[in-house]
N, CA, C and O of each residue as an XYZ file, in Angstrom:
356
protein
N      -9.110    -11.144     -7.958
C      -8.617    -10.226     -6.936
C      -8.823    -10.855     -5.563
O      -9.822    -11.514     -5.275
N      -7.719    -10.585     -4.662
C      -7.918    -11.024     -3.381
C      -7.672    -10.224     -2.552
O      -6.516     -9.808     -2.487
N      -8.743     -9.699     -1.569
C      -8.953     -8.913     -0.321
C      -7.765     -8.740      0.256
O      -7.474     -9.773      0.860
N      -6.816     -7.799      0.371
C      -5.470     -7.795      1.543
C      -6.085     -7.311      2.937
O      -5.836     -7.937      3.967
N      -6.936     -6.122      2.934
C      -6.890     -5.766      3.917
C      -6.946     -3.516      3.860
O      -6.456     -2.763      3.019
N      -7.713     -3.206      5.081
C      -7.637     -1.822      5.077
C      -6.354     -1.156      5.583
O      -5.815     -1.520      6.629
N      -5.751      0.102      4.599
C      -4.610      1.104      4.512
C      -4.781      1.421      6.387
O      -5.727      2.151      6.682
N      -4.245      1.098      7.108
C      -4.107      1.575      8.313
C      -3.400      2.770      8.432
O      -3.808      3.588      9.255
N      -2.113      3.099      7.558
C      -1.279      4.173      8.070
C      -0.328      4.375      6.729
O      -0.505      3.877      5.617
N       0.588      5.136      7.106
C       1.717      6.069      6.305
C       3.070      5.764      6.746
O       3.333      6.961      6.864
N       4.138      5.208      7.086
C       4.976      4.608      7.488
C       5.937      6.187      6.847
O       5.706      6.892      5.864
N       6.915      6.269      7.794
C       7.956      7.347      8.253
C       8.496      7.252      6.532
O       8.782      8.373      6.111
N       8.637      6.387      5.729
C       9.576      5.831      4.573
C       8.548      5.929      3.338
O       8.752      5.364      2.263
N       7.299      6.797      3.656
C       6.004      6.984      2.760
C       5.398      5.471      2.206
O       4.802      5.573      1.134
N       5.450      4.382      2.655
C       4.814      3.563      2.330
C       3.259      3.456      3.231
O       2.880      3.883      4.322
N       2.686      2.719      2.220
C       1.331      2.752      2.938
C       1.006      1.222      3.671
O       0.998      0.247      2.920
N       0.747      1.024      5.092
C       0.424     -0.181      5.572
C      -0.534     -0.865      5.793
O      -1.456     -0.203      6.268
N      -0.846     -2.373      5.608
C      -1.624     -2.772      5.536
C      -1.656     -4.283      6.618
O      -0.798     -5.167      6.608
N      -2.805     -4.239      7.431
C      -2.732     -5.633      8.254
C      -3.467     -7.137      7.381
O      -4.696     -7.099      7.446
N      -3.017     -8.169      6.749
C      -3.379     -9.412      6.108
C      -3.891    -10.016      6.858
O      -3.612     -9.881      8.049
N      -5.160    -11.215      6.276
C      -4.740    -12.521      7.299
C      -4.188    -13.266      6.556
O      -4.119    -14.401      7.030
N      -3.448    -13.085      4.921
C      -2.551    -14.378      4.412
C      -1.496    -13.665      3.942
O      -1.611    -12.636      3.275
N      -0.419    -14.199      4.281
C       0.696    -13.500      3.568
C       0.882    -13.571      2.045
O       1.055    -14.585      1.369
N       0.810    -12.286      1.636
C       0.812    -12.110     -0.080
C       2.183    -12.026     -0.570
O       3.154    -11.911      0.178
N       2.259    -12.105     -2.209
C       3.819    -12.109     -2.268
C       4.176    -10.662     -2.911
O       3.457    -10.089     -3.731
N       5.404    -10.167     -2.406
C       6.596     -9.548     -2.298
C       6.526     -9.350     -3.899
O       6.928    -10.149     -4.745
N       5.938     -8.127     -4.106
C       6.465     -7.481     -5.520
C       5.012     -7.864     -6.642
O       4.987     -7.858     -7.873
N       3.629     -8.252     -5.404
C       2.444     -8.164     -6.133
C       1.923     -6.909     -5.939
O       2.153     -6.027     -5.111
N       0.815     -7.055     -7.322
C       0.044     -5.749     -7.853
C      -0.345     -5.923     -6.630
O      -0.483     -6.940     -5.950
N      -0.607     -4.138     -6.296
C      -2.171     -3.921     -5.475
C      -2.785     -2.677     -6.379
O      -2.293     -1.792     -7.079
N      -4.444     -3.177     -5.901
C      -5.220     -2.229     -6.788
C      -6.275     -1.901     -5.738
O      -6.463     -2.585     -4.732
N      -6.871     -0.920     -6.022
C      -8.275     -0.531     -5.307
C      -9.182     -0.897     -5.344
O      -9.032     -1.906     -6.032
N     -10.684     -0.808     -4.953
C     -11.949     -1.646     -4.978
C     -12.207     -1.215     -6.941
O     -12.633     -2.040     -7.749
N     -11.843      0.134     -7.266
C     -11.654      0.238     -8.635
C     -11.248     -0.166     -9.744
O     -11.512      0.201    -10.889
N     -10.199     -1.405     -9.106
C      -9.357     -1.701     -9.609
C      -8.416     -0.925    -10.553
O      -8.063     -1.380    -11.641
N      -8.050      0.220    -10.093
C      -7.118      1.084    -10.094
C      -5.678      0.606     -9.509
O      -5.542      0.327     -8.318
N      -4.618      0.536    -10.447
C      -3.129      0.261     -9.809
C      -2.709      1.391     -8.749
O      -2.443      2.587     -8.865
N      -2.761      0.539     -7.711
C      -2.364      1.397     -6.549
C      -0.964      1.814     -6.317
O      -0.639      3.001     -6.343
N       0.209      0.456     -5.995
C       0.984      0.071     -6.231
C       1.523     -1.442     -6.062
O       0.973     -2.463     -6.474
N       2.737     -1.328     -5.351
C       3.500     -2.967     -5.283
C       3.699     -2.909     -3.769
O       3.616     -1.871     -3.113
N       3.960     -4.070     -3.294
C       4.170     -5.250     -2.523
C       5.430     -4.833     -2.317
O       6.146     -5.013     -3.302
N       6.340     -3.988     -0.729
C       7.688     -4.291     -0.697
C       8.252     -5.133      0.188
O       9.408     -5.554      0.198
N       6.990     -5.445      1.244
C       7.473     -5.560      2.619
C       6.835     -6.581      2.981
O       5.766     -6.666      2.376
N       7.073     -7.666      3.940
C       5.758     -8.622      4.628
C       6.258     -8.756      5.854
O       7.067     -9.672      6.004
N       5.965     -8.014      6.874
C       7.137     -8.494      8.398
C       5.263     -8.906      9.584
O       4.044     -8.877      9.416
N       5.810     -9.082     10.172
C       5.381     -9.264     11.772
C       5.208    -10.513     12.185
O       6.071    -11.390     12.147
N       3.639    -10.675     12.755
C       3.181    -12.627     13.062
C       2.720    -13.178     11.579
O       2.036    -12.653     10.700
N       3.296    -14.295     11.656
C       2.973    -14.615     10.073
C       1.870    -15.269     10.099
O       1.636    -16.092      9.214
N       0.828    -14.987     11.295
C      -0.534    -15.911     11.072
C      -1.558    -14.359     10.562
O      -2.681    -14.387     10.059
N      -0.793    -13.216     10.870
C      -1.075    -11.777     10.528
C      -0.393    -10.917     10.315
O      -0.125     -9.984     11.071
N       0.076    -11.153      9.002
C       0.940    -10.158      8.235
C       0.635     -8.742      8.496
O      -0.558     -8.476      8.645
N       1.762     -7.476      8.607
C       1.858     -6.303      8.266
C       2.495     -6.649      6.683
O       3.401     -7.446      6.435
N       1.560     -5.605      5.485
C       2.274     -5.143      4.401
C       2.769     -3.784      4.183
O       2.128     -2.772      4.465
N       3.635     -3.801      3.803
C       4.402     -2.240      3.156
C       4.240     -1.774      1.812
O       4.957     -2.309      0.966
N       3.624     -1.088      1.531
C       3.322     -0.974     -0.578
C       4.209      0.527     -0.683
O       4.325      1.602     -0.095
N       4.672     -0.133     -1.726
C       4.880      1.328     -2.888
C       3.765      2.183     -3.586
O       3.483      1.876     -4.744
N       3.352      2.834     -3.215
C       2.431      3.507     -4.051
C       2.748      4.259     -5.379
O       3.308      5.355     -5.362
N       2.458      3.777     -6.269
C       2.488      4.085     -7.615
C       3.120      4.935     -7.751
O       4.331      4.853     -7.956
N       2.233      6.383     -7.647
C       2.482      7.705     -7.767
C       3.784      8.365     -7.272
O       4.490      9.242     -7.769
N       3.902      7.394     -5.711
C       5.073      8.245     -4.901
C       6.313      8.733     -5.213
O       6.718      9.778     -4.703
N       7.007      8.059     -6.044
C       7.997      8.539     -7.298
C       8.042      9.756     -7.534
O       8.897     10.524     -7.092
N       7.087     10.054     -8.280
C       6.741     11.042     -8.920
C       7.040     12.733     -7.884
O       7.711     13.764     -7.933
N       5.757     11.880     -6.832
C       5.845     13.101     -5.778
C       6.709     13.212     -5.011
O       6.751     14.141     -4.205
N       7.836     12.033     -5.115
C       8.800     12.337     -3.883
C       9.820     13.016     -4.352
O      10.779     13.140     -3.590
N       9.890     13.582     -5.599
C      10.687     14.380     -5.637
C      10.121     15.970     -5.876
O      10.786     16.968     -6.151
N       8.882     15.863     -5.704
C       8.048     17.467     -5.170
C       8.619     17.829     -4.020
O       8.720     17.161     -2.991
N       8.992     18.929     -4.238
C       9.212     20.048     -2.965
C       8.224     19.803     -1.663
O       8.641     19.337     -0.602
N       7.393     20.035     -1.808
C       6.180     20.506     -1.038
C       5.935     18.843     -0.412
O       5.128     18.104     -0.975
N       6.532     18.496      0.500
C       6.277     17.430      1.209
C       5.111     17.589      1.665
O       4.358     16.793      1.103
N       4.452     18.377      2.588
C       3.067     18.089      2.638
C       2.281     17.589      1.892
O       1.513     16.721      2.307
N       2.265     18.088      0.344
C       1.373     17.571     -0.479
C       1.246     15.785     -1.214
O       0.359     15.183     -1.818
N       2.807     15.400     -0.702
C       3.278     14.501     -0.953
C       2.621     13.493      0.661
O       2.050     12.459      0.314
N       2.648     13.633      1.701
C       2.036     13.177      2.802
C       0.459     13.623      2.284
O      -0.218     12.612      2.096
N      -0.169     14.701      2.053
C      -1.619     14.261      1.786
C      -2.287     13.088      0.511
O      -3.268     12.351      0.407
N      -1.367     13.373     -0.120
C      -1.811     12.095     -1.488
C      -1.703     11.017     -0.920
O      -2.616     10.227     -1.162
N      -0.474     10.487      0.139
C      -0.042      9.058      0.649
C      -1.381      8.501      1.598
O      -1.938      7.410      1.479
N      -1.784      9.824      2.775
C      -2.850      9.812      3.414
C      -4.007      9.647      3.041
O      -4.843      9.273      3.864
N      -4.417      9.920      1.485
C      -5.745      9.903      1.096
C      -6.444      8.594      0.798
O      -7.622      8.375      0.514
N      -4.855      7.344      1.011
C      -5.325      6.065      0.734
C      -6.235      5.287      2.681
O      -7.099      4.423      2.828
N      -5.533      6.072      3.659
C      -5.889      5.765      4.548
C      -7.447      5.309      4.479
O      -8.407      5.953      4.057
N      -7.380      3.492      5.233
C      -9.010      3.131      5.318
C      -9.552      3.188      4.244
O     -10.676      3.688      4.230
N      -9.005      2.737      3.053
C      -8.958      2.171      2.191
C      -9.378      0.687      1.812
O      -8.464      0.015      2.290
N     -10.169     -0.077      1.278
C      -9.745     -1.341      0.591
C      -8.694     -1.828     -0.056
O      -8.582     -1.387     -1.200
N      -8.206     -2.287      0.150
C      -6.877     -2.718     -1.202
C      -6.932     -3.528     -1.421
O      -7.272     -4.219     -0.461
N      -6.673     -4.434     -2.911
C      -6.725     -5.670     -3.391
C      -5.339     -6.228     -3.647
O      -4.320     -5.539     -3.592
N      -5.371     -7.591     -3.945
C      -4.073     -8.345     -4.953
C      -4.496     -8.608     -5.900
O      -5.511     -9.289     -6.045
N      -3.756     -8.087     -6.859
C      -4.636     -8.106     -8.390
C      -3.898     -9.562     -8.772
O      -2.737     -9.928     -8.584
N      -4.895    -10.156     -9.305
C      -4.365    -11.099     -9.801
C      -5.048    -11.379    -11.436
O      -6.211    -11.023    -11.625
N      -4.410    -11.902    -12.356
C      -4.590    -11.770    -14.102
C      -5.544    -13.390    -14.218
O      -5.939    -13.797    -15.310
């Protein structure tokens, strides 16, 4: 497993963001200090000596088609300040 970096935020598009200092690849696992599947890797934009990441969170699927958007923004939020890993096999 390799350290990405702490969940800073919730992005308008329900992804959860993360600041790197190495750019990871596009469509890797992320997992928790639990090593719990968090989700995937969609995004890598900004300074490339310090990546912003964009993840899919696992679950969000599921909840994005729940009514109750709030509850769907508190699950996304609960990763905030977070650890997240790159799982690697």
């Amino acid at each position: 497993m390799r350290r990405l970096g702490n969940v800073l935020h919730v992005s308008t598009r329900g992804s959860l963001i993360i600041r790197c200092e190495k750019t990871p690849p596009i469509g890797g696992k992320v997992v928790n200090k639990k090593v719990e599947p968090v989700g995937k890797i969609i995004d890598v934009f900004g300074p490339v000596n310090s990546p912003y990441v964009a993840i899919r969170a696992k679950h969000s699927d599921k909840i994005k088609h729940d009514k109750d958007e709030d509850a769907r923004r508190a699950y996304l939020e609960s990763y905030i300040g977070q650890v997240m890993y790159l799982y690697k096999k």
